[in-house]
C-alpha positions as YAML, in Angstrom:
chain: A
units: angstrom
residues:
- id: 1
  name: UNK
  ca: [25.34, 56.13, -91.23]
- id: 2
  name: UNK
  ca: [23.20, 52.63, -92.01]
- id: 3
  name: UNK
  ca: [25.52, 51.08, -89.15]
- id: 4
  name: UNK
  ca: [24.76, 53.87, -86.96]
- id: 5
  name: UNK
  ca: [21.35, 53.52, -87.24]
- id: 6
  name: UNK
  ca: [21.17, 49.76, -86.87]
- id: 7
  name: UNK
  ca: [23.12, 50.00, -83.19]
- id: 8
  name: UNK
  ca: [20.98, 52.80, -82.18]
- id: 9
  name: UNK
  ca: [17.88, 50.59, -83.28]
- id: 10
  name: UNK
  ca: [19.45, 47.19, -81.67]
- id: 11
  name: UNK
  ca: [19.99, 49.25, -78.22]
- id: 12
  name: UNK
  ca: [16.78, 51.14, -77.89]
- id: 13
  name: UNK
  ca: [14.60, 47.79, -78.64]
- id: 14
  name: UNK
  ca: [17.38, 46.42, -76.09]
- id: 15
  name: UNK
  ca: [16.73, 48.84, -73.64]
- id: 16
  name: UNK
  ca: [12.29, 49.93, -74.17]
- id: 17
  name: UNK
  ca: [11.44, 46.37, -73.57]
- id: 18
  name: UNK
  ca: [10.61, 45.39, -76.97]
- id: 19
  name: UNK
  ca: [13.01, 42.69, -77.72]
- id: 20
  name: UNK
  ca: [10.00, 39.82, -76.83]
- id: 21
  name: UNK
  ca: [7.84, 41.57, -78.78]
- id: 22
  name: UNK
  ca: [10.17, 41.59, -82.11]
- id: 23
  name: UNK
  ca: [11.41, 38.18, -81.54]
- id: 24
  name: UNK
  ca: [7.63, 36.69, -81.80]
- id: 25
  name: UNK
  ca: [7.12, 38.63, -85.21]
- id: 26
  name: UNK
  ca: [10.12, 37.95, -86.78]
- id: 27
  name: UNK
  ca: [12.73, 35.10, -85.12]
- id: 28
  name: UNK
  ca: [11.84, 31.74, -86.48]
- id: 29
  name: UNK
  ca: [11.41, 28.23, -85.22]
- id: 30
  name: UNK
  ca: [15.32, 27.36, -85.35]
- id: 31
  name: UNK
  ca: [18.66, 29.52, -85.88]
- id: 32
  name: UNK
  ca: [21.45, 27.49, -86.41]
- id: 33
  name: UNK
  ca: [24.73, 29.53, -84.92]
- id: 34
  name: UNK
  ca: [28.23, 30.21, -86.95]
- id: 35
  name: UNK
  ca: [31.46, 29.98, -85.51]
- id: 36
  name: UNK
  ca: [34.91, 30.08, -86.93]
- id: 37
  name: UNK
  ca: [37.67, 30.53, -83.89]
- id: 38
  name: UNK
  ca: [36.61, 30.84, -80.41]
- id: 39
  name: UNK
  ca: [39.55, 33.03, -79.03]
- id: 40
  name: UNK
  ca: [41.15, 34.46, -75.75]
- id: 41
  name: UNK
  ca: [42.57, 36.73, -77.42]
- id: 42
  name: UNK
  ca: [40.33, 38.48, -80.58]
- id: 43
  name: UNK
  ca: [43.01, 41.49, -80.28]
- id: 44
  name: UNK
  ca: [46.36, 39.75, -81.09]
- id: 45
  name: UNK
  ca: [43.92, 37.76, -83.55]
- id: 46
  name: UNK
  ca: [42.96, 41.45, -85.48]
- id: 47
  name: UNK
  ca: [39.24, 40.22, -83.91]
- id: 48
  name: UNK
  ca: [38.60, 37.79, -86.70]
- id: 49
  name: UNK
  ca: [36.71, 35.23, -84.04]
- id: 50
  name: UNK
  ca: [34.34, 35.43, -81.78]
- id: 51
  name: UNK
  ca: [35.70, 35.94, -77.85]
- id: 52
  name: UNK
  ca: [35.65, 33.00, -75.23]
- id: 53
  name: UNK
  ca: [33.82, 36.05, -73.09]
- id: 54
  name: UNK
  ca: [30.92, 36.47, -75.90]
- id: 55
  name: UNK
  ca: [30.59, 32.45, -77.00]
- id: 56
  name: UNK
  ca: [30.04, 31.53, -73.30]
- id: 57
  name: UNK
  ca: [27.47, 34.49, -73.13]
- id: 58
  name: UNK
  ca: [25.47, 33.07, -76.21]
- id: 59
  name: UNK
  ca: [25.23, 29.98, -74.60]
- id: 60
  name: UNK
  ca: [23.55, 31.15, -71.76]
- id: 61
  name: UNK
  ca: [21.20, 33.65, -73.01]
- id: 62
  name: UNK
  ca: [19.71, 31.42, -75.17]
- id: 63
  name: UNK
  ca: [19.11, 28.89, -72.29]
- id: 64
  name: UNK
  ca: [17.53, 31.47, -70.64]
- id: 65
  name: UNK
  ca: [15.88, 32.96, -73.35]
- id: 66
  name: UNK
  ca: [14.13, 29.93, -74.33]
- id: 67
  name: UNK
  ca: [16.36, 28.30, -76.85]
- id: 68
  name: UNK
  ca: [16.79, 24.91, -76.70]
- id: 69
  name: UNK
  ca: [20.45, 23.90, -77.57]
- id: 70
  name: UNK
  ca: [20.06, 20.39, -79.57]
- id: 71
  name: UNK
  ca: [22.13, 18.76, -82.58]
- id: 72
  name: UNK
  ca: [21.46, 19.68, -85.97]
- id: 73
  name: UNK
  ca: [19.84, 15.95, -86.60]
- id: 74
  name: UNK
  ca: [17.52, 16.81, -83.66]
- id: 75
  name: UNK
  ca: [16.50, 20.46, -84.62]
- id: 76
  name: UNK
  ca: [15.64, 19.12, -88.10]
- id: 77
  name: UNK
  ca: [13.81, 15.85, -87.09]
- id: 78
  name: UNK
  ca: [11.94, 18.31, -84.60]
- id: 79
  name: UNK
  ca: [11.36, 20.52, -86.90]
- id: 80
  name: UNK
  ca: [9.79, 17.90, -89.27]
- id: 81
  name: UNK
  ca: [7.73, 16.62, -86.54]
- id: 82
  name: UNK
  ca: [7.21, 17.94, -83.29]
- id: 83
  name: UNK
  ca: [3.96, 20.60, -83.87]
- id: 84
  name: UNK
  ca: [5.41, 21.93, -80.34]
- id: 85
  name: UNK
  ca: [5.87, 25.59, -80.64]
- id: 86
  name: UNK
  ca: [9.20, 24.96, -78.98]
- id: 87
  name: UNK
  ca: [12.26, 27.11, -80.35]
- id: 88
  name: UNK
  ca: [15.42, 25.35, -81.39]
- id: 89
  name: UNK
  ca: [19.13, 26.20, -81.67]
- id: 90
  name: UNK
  ca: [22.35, 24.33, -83.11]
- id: 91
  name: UNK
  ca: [26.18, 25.37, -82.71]
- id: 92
  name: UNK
  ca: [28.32, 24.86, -85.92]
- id: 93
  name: UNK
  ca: [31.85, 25.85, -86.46]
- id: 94
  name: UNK
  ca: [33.50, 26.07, -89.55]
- id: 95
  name: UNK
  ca: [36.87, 24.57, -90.58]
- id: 96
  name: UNK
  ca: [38.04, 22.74, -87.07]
- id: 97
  name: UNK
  ca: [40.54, 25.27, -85.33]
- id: 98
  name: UNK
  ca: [42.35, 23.89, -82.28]
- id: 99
  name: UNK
  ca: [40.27, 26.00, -80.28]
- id: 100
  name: UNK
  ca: [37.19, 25.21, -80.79]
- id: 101
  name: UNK
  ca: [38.61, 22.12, -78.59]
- id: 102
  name: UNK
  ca: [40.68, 24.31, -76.34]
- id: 103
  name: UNK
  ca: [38.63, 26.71, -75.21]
- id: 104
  name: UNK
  ca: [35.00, 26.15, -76.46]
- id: 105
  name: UNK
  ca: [34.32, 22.90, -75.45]
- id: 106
  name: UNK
  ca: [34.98, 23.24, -71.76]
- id: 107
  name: UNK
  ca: [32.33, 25.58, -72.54]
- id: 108
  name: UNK
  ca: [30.22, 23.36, -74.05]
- id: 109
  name: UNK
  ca: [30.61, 20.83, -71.84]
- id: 110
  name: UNK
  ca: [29.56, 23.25, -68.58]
- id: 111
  name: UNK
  ca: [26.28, 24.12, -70.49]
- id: 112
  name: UNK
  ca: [25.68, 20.42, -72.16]
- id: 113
  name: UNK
  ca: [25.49, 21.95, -75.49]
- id: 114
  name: UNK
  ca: [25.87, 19.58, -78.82]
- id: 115
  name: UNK
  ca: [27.63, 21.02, -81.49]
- id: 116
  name: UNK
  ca: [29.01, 20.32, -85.03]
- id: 117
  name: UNK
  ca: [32.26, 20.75, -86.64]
- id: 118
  name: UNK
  ca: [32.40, 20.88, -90.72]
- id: 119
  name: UNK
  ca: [36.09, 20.16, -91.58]
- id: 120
  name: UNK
  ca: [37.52, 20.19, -95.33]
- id: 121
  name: UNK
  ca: [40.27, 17.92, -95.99]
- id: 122
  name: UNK
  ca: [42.90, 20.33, -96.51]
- id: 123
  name: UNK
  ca: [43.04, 21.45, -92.78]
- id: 124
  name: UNK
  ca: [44.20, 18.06, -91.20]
- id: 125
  name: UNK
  ca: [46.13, 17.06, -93.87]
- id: 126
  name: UNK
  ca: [47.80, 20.87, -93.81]
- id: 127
  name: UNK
  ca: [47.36, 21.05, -97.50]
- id: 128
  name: UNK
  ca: [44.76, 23.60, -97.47]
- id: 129
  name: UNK
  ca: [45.06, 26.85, -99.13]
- id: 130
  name: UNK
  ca: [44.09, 29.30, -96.08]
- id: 131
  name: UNK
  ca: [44.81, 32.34, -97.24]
- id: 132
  name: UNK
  ca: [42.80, 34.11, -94.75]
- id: 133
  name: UNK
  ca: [45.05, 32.84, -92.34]
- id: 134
  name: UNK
  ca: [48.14, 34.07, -94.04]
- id: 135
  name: UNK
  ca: [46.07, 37.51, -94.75]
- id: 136
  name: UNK
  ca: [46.11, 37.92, -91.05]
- id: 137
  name: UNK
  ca: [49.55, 37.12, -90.14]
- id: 138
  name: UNK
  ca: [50.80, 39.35, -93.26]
- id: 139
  name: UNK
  ca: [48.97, 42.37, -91.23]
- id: 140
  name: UNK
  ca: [49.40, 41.05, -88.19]
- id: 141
  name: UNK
  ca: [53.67, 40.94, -88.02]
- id: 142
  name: UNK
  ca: [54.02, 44.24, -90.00]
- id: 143
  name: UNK
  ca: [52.77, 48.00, -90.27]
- id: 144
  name: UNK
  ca: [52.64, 48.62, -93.69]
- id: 145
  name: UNK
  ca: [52.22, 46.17, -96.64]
- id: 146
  name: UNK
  ca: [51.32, 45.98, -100.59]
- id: 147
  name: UNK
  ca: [49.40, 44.16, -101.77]
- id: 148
  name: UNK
  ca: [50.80, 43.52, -105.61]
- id: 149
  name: UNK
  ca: [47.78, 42.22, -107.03]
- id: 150
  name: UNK
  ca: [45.17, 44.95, -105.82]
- id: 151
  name: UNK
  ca: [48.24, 47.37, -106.75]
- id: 152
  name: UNK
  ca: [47.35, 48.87, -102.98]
- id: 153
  name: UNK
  ca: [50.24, 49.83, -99.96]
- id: 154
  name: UNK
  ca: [48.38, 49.62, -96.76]
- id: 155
  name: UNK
  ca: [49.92, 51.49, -93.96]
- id: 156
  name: UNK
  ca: [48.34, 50.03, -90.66]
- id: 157
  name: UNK
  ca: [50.42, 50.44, -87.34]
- id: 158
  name: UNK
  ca: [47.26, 50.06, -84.92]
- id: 159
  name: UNK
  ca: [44.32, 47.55, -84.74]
- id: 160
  name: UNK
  ca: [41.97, 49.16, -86.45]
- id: 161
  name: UNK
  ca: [43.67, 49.95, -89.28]
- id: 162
  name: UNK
  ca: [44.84, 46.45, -89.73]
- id: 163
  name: UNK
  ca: [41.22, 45.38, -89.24]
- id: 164
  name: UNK
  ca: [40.09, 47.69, -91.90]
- id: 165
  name: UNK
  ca: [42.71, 46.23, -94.49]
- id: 166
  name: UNK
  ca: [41.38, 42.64, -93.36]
- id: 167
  name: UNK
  ca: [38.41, 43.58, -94.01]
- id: 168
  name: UNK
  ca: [38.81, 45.51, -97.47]
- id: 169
  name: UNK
  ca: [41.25, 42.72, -98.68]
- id: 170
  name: UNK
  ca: [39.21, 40.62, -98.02]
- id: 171
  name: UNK
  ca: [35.93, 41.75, -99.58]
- id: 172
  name: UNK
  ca: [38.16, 41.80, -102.65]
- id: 173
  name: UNK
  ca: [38.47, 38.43, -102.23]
- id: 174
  name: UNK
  ca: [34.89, 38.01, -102.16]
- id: 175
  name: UNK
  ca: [34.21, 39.68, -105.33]
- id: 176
  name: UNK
  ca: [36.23, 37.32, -107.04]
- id: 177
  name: UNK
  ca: [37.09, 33.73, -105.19]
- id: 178
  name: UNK
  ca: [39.84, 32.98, -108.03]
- id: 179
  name: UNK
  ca: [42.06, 36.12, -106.54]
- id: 180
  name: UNK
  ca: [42.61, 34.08, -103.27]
- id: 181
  name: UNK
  ca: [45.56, 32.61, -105.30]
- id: 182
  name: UNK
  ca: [46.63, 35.94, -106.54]
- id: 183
  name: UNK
  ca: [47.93, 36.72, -102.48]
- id: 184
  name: UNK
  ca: [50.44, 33.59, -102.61]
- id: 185
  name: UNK
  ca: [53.87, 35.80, -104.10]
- id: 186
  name: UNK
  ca: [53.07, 38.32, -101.41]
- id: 187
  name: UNK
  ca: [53.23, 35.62, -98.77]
- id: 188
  name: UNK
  ca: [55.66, 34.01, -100.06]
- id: 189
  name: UNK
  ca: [58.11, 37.30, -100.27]
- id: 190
  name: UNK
  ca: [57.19, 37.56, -96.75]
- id: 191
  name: UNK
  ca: [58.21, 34.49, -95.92]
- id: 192
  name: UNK
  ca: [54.63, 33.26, -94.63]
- id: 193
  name: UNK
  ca: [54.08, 29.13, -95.28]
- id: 194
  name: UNK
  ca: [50.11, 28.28, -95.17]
- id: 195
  name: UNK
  ca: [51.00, 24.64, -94.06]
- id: 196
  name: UNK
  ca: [52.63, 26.49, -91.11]
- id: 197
  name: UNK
  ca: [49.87, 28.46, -89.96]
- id: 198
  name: UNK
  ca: [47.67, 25.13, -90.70]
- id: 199
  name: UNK
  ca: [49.65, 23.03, -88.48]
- id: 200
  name: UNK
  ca: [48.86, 26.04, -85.76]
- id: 201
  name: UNK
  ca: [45.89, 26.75, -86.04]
- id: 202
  name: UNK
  ca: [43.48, 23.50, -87.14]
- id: 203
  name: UNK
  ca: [42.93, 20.30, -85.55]
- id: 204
  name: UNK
  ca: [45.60, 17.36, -86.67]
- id: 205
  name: UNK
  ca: [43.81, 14.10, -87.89]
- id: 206
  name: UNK
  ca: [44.54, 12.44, -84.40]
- id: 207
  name: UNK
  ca: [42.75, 15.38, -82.70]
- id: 208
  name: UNK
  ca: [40.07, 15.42, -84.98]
- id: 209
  name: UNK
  ca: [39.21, 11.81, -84.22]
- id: 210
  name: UNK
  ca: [39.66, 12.22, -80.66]
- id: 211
  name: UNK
  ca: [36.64, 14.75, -80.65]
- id: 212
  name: UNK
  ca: [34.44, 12.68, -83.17]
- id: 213
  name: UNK
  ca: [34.58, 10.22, -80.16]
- id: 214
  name: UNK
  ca: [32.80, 12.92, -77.96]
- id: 215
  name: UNK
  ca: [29.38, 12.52, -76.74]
- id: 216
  name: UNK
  ca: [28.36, 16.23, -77.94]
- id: 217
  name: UNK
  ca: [30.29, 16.46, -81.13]
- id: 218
  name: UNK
  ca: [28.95, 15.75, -84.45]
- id: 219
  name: UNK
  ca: [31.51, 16.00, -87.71]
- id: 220
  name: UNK
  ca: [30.21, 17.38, -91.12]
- id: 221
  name: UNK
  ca: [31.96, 17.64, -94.58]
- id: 222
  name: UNK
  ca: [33.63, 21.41, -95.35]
- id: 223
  name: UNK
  ca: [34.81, 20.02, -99.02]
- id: 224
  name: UNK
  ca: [38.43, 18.79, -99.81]
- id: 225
  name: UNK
  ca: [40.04, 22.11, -100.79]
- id: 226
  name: UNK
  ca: [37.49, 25.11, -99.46]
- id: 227
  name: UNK
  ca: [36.68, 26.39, -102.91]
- id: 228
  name: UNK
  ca: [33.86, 28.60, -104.14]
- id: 229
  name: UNK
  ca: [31.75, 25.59, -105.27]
- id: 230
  name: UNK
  ca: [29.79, 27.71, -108.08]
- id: 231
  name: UNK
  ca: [33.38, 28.65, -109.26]
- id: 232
  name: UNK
  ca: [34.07, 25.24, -110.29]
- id: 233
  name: UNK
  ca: [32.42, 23.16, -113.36]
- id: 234
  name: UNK
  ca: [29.82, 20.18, -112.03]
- id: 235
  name: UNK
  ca: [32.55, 17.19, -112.04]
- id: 236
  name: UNK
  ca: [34.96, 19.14, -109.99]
- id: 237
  name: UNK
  ca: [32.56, 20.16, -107.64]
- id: 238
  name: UNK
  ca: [31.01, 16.66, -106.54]
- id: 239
  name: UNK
  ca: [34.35, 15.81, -106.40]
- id: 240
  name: UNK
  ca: [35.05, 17.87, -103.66]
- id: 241
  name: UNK
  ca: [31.96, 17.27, -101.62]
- id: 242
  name: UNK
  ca: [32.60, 13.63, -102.05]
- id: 243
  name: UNK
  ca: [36.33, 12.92, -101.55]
- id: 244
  name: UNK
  ca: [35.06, 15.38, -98.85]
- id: 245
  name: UNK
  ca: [33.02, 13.22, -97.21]
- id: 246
  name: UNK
  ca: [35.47, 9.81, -97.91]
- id: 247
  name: UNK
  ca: [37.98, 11.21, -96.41]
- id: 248
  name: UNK
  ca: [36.43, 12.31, -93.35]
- id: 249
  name: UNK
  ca: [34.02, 8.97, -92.92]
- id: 250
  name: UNK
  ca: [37.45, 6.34, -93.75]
- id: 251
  name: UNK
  ca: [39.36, 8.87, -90.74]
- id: 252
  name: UNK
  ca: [36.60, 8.80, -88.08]
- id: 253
  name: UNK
  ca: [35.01, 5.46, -89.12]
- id: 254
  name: UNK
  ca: [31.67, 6.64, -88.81]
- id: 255
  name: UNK
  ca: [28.93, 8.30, -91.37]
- id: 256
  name: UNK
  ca: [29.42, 12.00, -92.59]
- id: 257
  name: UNK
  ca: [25.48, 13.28, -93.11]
- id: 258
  name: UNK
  ca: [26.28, 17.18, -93.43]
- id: 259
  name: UNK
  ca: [27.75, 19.65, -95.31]
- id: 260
  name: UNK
  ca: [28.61, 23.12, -95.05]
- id: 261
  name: UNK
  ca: [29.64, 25.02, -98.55]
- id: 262
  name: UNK
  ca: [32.81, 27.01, -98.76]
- id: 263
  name: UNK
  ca: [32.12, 30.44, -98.29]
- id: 264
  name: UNK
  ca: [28.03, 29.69, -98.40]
- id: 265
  name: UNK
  ca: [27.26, 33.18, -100.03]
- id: 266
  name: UNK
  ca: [24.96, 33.46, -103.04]
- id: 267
  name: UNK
  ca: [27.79, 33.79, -105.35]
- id: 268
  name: UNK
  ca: [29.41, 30.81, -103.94]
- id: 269
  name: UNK
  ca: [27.05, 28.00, -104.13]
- id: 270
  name: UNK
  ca: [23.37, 27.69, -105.48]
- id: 271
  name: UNK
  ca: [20.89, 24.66, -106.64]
- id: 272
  name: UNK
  ca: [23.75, 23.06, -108.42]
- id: 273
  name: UNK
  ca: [25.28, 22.65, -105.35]
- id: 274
  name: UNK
  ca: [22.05, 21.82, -103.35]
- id: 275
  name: UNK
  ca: [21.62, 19.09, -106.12]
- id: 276
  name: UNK
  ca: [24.95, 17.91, -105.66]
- id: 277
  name: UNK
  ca: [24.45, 17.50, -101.50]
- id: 278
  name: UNK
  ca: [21.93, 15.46, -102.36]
- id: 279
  name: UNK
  ca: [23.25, 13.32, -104.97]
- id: 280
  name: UNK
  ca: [26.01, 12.53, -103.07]
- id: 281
  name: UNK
  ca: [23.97, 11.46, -99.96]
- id: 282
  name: UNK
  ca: [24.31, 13.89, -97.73]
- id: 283
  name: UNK
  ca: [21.14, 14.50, -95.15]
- id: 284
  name: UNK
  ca: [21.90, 19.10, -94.95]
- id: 285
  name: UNK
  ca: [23.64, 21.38, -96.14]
- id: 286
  name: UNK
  ca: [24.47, 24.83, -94.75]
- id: 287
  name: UNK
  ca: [25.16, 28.11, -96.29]
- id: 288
  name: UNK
  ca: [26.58, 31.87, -94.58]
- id: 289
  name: UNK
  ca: [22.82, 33.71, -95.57]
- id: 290
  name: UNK
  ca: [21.57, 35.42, -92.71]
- id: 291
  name: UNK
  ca: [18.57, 33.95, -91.32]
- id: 292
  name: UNK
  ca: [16.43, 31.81, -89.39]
- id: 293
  name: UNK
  ca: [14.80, 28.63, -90.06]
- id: 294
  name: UNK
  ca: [10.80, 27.97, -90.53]
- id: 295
  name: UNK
  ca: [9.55, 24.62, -90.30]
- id: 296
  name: UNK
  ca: [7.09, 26.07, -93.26]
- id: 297
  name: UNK
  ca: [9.71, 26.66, -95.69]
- id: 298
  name: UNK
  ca: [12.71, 24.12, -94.97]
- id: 299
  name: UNK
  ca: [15.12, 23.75, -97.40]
- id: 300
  name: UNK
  ca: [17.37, 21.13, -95.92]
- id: 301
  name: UNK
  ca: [20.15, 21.86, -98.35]
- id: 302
  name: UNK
  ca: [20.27, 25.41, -98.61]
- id: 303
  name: UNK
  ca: [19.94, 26.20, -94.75]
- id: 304
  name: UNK
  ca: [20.95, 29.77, -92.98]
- id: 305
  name: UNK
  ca: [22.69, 30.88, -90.51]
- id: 306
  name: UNK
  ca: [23.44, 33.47, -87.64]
- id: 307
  name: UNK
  ca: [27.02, 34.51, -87.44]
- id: 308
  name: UNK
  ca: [28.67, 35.17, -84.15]
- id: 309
  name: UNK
  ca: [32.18, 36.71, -84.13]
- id: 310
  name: UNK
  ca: [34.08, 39.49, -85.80]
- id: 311
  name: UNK
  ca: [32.57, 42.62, -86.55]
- id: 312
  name: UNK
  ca: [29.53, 41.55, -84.91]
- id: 313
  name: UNK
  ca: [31.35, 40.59, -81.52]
- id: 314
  name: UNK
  ca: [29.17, 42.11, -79.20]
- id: 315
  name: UNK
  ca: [26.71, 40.61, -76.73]
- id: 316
  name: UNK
  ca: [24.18, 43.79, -78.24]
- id: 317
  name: UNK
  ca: [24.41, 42.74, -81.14]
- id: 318
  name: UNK
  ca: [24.23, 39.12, -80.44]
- id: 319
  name: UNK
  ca: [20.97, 39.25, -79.12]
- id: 320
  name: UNK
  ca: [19.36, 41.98, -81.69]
- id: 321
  name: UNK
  ca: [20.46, 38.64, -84.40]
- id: 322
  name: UNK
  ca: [18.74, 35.94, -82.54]
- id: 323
  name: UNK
  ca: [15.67, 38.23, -81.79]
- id: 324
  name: UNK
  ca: [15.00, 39.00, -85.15]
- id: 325
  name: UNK
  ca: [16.25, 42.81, -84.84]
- id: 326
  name: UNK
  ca: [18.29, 42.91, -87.34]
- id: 327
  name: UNK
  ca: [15.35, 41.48, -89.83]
- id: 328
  name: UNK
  ca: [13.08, 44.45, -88.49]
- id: 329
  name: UNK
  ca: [15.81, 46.54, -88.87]
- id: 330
  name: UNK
  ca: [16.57, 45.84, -92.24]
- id: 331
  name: UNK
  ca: [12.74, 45.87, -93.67]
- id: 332
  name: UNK
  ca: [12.37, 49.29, -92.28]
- id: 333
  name: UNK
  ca: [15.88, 50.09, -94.32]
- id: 334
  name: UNK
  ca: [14.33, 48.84, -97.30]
- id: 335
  name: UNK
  ca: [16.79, 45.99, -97.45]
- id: 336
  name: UNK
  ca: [14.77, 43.16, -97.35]
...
């Protein structure tokens, strides 16, 4: 019913002529944009990306809209210093797929957009543990599975039942980061190999420093492993954020200023970890909050972002985000 509501809310302010209006009262000076994969295909993917169709649109509209596309360094020195009521707003993608090279930067090279990449260790080196990756190709290759340590069977022979069991397995996840490990007998009685799917699906080292070489991309640190950071004790955590960043600035030979924490929700990083960023030198960190940024109450290290991509693959729904919509929508739900 909530959901209901919200799209009836996102099209009618769409449609009345009051999207302008909303976006003065409640967008902010800066939204900085998450991506995962940028896909052809979200079907065959059980529409865990965002679609080439929809990324190229979000480009656009906010050229047109007034956004101006810069690099995080630029947004935040702007930010800092320009008293310009301009309105800024900065591409990141998480984890460095293959096609984010592919098929979104042809995309944004035709709109001359700068962008940054945060990349643990674990995907170029195809040690990482990407469970959501083998979560998808579990569902993805069969109709019904179980799912020993939930003690569930899910029996999904269409796309949206397969999306719903994505989804539900993997807010399960979320609950509890530590059951991510818990999936690895079911892959491996299914015969799925993570370093497989790594090899497909993320950038290879030589890759990665082929696009560190281009004039619009910018590299950030993702950790070494992708953990929940607040799941880990202090030591264990800098070290990840730091080998992290060692890794990435020996591979590319040049500096590594930005993080973005694993996961990024409440439960999975905090001041420890803003602490930690800055210990360890970095210049930002990002999180997964919803939000937009105000120049009157920056917090470089616990920044927030507008997700683009799965459930909310729509260009409606796109633009009710970036307006500030959904924040209007949500105070009159009583959510905040």
């Amino acid at each position: 019913m909530k959901q209901i509501l919200k799209t009836t809310i996102f099209h009618v302010a769409r449609w009345s002529g009051l999207t302008p209006a909303l976006r003065k009262v409640f967008a902010g000076r800066a939204a900085i944009l998450m991506f995962h994969e940028v896909q052809n295909d979200c079907r065959s993917e059980l529409m865990t990306g965002t679609s080439a169709d929809l990324f190229e649109y979000s480009l656009k509209w906010l050229r047109r809209s007034g956004w101006e596309i810069v690099s995080l360094e630029a947004c935040l020195e702007g930010l800092a210093k320009d008293p310009r009521p301009r309105r800024y707003a900065v591409l990141t993608f998480d984890d460095g797929y293959r096609d984010n090279v592919s098929t979104a930067l042809p995309i944004l090279e035709r709109n001359d957009a700068p962008f940054m990449v945060y990349v643990p260790t674990g995907a170029p080196t195809r040690t990482l543990q990407s469970w959501w990756l083998g979560l998808r190709e579990l569902l993805r290759s069969r109709d019904a599975i179980t799912i020993d340590a939930m003690g569930i069977c899910f029996f999904c022979p269409d796309l949206d039942s397969k999306v719903s069991a994505m989804n539900r397995i993997t807010e399960w996840i979320h609950e509890d980061y530590n059951r991510a490990e818990m999936l690895e007998p079911t892959f491996r009685k299914a015969g799925i190999v993570l370093s497989a799917l790594n090899d497909t699906y993320f950038l290879n080292e030589r890759e990665l420093q082929n696009l560190s070489q281009h004039r619009l991309a910018s590299i950030g640190g993702h950790t070494e492993s992708h953990p929940a950071l607040a799941c880990l004790d202090a030591v264990s955590a800098r070290s990840e954020m730091a080998s992290n960043r060692s890794y990435l600035e020996n591979l590319l030979q040049r500096p590594v200023l930005h993080v973005a924490y694993p996961y990024g929700t409440v439960g999975a990083c905090g001041l420890r970890e803003e602490q930690l960023a800055r210990e360890i030198g970095f210049s930002s960190a990002v999180t997964t909050r919803h939000g937009q940024v105000s120049d009157c109450k920056l917090n470089q290290f616990a920044l927030p972002r507008i997700g683009v991509g799965g459930k909310f693959d729509t260009r409606v729904a796109f633009e009710a985000r970036m307006s500030g919509i959904q924040s209007a929508v949500q105070m009159l739900m009583g959510r905040g």
